[in-house]
DRENTORLO-729409 format. One line per field, with one value per residue: residue number from 1; x, y, z of N, C-alpha, C, O in turn. Coordinates in pm, 1 decimal. Layout:
// DRENTORLO-729409
num = c(NUM;...)
n_u = c(X;...)
n_v = c(Y;...)
n_w = c(Z;...)
ca_u = c(X;...)
ca_v = c(Y;...)
ca_w = c(Z;...)
c_u = c(X;...)
c_v = c(Y;...)
c_w = c(Z;...)
o_u = c(X;...)
o_v = c(Y;...)
o_w = c(Z;...)
***
This chain:
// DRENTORLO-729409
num = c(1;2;3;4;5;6;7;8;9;10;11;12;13;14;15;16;17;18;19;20;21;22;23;24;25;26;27;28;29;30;31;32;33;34;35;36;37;38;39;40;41;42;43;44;45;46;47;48;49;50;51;52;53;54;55;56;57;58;59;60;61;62;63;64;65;66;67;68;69;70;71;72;73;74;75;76;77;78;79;80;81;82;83;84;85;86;87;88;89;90;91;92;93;94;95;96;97;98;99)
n_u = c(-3350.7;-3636.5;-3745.3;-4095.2;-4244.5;-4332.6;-4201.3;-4060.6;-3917.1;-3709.2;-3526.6;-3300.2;-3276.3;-3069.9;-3209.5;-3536.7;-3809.2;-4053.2;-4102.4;-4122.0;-4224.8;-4222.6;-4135.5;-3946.1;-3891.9;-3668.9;-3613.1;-3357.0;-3202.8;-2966.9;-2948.8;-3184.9;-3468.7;-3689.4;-3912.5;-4118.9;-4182.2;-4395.4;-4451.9;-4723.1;-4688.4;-4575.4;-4450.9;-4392.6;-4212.4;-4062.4;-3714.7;-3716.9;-3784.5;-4017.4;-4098.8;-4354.7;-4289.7;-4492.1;-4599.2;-4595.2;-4431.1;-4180.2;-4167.0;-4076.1;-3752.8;-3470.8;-3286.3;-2991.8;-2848.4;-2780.9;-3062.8;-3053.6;-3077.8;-3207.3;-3329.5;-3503.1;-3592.2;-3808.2;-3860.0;-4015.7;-3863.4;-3612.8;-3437.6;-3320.3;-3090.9;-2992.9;-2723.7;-2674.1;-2760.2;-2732.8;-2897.3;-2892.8;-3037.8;-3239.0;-3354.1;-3648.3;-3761.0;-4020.5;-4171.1;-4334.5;-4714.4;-4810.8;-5116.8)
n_v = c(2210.0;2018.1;1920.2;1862.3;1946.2;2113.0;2359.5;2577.7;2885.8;3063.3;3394.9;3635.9;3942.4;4211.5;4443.3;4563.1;4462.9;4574.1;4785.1;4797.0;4786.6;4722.1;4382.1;4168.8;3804.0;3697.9;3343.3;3185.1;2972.7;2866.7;3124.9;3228.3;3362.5;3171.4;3175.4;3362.2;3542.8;3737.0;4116.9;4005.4;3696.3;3653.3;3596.1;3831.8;3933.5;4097.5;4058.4;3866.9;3738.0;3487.2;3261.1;3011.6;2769.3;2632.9;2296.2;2281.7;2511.7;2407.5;2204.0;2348.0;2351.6;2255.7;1978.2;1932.0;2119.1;2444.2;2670.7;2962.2;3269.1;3567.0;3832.8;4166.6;4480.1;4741.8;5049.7;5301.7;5567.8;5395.4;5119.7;4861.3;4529.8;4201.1;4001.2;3736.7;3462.6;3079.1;2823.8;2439.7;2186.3;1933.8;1588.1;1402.3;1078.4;979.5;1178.3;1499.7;1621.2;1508.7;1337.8)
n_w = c(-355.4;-482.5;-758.0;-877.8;-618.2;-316.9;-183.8;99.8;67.7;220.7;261.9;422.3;481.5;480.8;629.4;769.6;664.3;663.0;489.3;249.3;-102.4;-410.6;-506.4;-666.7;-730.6;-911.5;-1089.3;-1243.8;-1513.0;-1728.0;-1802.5;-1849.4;-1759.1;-1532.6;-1379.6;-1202.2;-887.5;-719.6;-495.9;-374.6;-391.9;-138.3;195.5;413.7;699.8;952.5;873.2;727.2;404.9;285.8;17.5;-88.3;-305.0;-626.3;-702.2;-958.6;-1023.5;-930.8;-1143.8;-1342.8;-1358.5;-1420.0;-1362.8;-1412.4;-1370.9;-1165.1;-1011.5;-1071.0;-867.2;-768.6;-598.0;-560.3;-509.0;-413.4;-265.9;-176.8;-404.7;-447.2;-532.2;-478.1;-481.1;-521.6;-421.4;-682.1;-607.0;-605.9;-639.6;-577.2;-826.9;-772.3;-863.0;-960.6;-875.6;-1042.6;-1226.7;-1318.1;-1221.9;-926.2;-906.8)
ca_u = c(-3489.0;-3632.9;-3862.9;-4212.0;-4212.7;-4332.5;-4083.5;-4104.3;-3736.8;-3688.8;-3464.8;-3296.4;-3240.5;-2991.9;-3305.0;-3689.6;-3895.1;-4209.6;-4132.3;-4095.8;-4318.0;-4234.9;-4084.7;-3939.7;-3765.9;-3656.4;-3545.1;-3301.2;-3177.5;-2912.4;-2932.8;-3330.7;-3569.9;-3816.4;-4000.5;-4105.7;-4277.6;-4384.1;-4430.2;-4842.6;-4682.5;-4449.8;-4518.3;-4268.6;-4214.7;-3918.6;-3642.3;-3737.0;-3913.4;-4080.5;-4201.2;-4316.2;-4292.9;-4591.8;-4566.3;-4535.3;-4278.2;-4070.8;-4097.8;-4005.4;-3694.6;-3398.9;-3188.4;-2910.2;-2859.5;-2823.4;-3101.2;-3010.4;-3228.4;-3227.3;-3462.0;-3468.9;-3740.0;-3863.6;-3856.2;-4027.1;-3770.3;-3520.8;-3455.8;-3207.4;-3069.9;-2961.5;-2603.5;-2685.9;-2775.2;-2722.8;-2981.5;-2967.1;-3233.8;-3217.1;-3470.7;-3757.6;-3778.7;-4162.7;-4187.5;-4476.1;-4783.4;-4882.3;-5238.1)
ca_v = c(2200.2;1882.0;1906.5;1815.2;1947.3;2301.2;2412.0;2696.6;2946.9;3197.5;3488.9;3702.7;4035.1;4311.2;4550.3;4503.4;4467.4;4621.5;4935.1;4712.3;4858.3;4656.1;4288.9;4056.2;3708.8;3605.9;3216.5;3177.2;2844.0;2830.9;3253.3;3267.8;3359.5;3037.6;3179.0;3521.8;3572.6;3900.0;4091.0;3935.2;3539.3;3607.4;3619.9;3900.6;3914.4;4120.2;4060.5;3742.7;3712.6;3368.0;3250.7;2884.2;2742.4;2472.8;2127.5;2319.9;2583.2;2359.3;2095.1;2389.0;2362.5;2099.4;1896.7;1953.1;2302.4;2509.0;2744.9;3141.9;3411.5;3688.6;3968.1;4339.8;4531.3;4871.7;5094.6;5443.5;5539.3;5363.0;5025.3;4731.3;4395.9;4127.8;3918.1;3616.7;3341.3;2949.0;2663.7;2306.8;2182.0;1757.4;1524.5;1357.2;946.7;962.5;1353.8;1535.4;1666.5;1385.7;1317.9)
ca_w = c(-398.5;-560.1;-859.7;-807.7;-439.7;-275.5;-91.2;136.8;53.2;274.3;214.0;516.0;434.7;579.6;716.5;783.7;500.2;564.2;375.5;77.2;-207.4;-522.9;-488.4;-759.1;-724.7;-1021.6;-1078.1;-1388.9;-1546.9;-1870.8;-1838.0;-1921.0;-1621.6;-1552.7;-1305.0;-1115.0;-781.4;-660.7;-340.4;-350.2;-383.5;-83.3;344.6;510.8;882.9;978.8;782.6;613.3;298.2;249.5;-103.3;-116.5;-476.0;-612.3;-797.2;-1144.5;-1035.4;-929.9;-1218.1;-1455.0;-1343.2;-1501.1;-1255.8;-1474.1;-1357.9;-1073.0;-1064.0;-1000.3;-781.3;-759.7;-508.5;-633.9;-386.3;-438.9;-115.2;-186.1;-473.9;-418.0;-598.2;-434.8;-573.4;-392.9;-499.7;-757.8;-563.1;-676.8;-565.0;-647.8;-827.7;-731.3;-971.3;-905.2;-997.5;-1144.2;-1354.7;-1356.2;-1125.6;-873.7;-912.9)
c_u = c(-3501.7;-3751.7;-4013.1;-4228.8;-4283.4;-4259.1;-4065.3;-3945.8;-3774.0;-3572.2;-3459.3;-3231.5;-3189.2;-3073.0;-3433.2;-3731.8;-4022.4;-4226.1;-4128.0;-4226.7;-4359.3;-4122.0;-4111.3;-3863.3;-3760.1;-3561.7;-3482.9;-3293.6;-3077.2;-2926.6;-3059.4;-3441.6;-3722.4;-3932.0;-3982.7;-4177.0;-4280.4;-4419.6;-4584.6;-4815.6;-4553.5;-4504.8;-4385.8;-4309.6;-4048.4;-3824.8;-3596.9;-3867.8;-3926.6;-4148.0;-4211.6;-4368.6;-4412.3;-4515.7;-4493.5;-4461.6;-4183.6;-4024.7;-4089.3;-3847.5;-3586.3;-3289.9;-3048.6;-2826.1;-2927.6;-2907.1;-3058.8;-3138.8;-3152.9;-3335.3;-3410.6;-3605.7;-3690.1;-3884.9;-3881.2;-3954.7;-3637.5;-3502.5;-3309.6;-3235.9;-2987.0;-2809.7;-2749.1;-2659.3;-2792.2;-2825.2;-2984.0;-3082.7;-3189.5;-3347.9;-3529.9;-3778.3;-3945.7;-4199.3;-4317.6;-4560.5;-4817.2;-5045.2;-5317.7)
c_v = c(2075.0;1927.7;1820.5;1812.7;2087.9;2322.6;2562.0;2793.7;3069.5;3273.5;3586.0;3821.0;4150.7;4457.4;4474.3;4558.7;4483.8;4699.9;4900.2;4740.0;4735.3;4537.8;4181.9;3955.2;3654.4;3476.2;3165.3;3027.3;2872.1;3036.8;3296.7;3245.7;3238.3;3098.7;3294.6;3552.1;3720.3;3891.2;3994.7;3762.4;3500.6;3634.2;3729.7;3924.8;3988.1;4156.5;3955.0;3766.0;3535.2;3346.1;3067.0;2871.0;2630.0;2357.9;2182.2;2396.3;2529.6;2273.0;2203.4;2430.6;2247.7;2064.8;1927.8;2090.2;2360.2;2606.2;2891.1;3201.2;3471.4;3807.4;4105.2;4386.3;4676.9;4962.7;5259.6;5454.6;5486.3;5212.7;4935.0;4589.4;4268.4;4051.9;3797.7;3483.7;3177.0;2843.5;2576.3;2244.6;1988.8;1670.6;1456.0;1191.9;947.0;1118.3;1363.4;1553.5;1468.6;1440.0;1242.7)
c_w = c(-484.8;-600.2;-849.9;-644.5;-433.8;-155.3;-61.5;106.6;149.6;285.5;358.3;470.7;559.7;666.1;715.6;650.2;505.3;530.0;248.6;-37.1;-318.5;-402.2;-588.9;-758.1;-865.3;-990.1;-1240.4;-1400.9;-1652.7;-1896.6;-1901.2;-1748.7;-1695.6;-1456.8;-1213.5;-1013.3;-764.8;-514.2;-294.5;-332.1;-219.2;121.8;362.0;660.6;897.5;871.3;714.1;538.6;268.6;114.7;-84.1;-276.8;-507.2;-683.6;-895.3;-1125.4;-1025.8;-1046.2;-1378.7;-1489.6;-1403.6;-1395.6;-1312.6;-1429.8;-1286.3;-1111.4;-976.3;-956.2;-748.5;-703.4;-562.3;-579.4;-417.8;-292.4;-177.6;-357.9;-502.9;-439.8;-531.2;-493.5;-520.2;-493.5;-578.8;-653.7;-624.1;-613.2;-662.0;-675.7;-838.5;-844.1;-896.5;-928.1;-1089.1;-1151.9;-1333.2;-1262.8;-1043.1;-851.8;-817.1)
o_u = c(-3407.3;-3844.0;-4012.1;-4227.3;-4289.8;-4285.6;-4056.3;-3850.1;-3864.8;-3485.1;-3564.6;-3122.4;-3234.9;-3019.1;-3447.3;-3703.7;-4104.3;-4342.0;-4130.7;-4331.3;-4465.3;-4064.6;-4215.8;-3746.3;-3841.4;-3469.4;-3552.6;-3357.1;-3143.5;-2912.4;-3060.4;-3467.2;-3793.5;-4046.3;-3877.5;-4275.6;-4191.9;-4427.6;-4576.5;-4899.3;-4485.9;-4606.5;-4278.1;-4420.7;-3943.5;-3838.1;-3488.6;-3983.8;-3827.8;-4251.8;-4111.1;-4451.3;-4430.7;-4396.0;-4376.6;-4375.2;-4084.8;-3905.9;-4094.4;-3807.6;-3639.3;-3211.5;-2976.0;-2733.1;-3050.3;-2881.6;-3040.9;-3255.9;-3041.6;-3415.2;-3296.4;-3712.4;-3576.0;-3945.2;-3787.5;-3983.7;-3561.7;-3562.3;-3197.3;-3340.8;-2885.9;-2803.9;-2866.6;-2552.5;-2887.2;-2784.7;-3032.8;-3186.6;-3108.5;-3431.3;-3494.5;-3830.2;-3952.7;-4266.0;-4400.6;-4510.2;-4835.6;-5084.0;-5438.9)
o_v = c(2028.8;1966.4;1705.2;1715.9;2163.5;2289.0;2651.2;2726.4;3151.3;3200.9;3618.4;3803.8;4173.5;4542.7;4358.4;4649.3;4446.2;4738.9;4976.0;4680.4;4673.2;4562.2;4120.9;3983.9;3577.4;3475.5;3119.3;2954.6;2961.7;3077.0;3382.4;3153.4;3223.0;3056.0;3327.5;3611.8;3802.1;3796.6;3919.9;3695.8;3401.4;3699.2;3693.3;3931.1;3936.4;4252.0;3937.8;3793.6;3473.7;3408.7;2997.5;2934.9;2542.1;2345.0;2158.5;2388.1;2566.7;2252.6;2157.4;2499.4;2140.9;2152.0;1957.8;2134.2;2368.7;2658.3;2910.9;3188.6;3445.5;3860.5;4135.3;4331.5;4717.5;4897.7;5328.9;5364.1;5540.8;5153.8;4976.6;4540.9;4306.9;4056.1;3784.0;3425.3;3166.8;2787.9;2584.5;2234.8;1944.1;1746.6;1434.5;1179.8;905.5;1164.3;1272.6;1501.1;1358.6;1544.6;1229.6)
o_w = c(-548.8;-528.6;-806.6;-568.5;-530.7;-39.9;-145.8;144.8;134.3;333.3;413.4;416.3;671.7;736.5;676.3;571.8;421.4;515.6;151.7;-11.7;-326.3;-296.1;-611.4;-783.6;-916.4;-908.7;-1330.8;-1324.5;-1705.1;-2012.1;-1989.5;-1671.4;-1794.9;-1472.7;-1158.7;-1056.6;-789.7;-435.8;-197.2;-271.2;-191.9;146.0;314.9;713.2;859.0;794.7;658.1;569.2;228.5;93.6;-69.5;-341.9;-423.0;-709.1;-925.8;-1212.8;-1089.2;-1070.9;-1492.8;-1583.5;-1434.1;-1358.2;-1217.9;-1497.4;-1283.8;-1220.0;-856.1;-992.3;-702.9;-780.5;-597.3;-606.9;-439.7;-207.0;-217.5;-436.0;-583.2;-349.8;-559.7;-535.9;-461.3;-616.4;-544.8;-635.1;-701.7;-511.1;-774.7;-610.3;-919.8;-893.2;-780.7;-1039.1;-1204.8;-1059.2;-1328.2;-1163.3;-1095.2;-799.7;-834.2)
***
């Protein structure tokens, strides 16, 4: 992922996901969540979930440091959590929203 970008992530998961109730991706940095989509910011089809990220999600992110995700979906009662995932976050040469 490169900062100042929207970039579509999609996520393939081990069953279909339209019994999916609740849905949270969290995106860590340095061990502090930067950023949280739910299931309303995300497309599912099958057994991919799609979230794309905007300008400002991405540039709250620091090049410095892979960022972590994490999915945890709600199914009836029944609560799942996905492994700790790593994405590079790449820099941008000119910071900040393009105008």
């Amino acid at each position: 992922m490169i900062r100042g970008t929207t970039p579509t992530l999609t996520f393939k998961l081990p069953f279909d996901c339209k019994d999916i109730d609740i849905l949270n991706i969290s995106f860590a940095q340095y061990s502090t969540v930067v950023l949280e989509k739910d299931l309303y910011d995300c497309d599912i089809e099958g057994n991919d979930i799609k979230v794309t990220l905007t300008e400002d999600d991405t540039l709250k992110f620091d090049c410095a440091e892979h960022a972590e995700i994490q999915i945890r979906v709600g199914i009836g009662e029944r609560r799942l959590a996905s492994q700790i995932m790593k994405l590079r976050v790449d820099r941008v040469l000119k910071d900040g929203s393009l105008q």
